[in-house]
C-alpha positions in Angstrom: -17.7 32.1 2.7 -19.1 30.3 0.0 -21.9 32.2 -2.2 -25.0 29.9 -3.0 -28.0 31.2 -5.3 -31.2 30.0 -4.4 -33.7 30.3 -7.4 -37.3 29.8 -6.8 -40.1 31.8 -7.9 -41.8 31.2 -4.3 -40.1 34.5 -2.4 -41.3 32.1 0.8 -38.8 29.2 -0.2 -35.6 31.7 -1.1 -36.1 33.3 1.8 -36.3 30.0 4.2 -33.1 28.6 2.3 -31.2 31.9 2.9 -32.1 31.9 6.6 -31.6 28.6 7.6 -28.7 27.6 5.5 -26.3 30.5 6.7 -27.3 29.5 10.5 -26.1 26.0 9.5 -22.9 27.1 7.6 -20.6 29.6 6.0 -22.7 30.6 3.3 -24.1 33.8 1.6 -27.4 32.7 0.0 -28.4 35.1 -2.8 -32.2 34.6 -3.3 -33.0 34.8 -7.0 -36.9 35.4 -7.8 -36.6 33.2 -11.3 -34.9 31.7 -14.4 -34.4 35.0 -16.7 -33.3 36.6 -13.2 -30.9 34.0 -12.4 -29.2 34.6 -16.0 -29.5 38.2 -15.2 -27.4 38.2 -12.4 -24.7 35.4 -13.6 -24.1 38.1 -17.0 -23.9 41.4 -14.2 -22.6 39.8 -11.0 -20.2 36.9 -11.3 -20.3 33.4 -10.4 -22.2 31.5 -7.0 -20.2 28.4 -6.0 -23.6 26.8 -6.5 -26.6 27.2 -7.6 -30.0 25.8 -5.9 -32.5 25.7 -8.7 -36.2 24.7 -8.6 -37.8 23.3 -11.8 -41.1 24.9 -12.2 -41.1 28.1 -12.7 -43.2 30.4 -15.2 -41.5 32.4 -18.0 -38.4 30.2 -17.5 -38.6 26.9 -16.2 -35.3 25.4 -14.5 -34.5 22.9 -17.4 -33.9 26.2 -19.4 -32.1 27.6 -16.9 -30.3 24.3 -17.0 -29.8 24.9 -20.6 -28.5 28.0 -20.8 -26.3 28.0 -17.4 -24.1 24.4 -19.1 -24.5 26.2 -22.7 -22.5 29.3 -21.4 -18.5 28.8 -21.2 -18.2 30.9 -18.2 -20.9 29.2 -16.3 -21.0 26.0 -17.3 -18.8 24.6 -14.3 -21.4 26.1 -11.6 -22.8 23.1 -9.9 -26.1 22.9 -9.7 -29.1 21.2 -7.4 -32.5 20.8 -8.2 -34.4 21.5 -5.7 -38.3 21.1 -6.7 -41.6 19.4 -5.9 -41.3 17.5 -8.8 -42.2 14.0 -7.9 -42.2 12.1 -11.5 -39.8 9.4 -12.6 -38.9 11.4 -15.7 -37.6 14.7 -13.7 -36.1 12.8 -10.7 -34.4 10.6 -13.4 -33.4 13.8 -16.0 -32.4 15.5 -12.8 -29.8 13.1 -11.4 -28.2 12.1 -14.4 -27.9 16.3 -15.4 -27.7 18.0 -11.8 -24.7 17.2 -9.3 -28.5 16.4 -6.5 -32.3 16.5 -6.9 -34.0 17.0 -3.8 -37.3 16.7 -3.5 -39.4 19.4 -1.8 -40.2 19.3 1.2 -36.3 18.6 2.2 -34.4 18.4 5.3 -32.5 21.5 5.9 -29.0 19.1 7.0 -29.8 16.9 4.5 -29.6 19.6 1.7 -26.4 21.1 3.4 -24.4 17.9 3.9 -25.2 17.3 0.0 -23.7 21.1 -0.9 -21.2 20.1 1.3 -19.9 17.4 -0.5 -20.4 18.6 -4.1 -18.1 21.6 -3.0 -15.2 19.6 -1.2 -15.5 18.1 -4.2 -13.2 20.3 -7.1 -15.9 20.0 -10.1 -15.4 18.2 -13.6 -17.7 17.2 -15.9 -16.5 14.4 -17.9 -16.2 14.7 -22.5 -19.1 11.3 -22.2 -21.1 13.2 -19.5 -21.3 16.8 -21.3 -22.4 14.9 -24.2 -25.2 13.1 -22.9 -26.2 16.7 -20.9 -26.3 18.5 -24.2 -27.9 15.7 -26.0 -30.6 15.0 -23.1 -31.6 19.0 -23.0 -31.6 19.4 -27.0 -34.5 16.6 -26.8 -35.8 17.2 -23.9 -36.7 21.6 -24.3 -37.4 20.8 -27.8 
């Protein structure tokens, strides 16, 4: 079973992700209500084989999250998706070239799993030129 955490600050969008995406597969989907939360549970709990993360969020918005998920050594190999209503060229843009998918809310339920799907068939590497434009791209861009 693979373990996917869904964070969102909209308990109504955890909570439809958990329900439809362990009818559609062999998943556990561990709804997190938000970015300092998310952290929380990665320092007390261990590691998802995915995280779904939305990008705004108050107190912590995802491209801290981002941030500090890539900045940890433990973490930083967790794959991530955005998943967000964020519509504007500069997100969609930042989030493909950071996140393994951005999908935009509303989504297709089999769309989003066929994506987790192949990121996790997938055994996960992030190249020396890629980390380096990550870390670069989120030191300018949470400045």
């Amino acid at each position: 079973m693979k373990k996917i955490m869904s964070v969102d600050d909209d308990p109504d969008q955890t909570f439809t992700v958990k329900q439809r995406l362990e009818r559609l597969g062999d998943y556990q989907v561990i709804p997190i209500d938000g970015g300092k939360k998310c952290l929380e549970w990665l320092q007390n709990k261990g590691l998802p084989d995915l995280i779904l993360l939305d990008v705004m969020m108050p107190e912590m918005n995802g491209w801290e999250v981002f941030k500090a998920i890539r900045q940890n050594q433990n973490w930083k190999k967790i794959p991530i998706v955005f998943l967000t209503a964020r519509t504007d060229a500069f997100s969609k843009g930042f989030g493909k070239i950071l996140g393994d998918a951005y999908i935009e809310k509303p989504f297709d339920m089999n769309d989003l799993k066929e994506k987790i799907e192949r990121i996790l068939a997938t055994p996960y590497e992030i190249s020396d030129t890629k980390a380096k434009i990550i870390e670069d791209m989120i030191e300018k861009a949470i400045r």
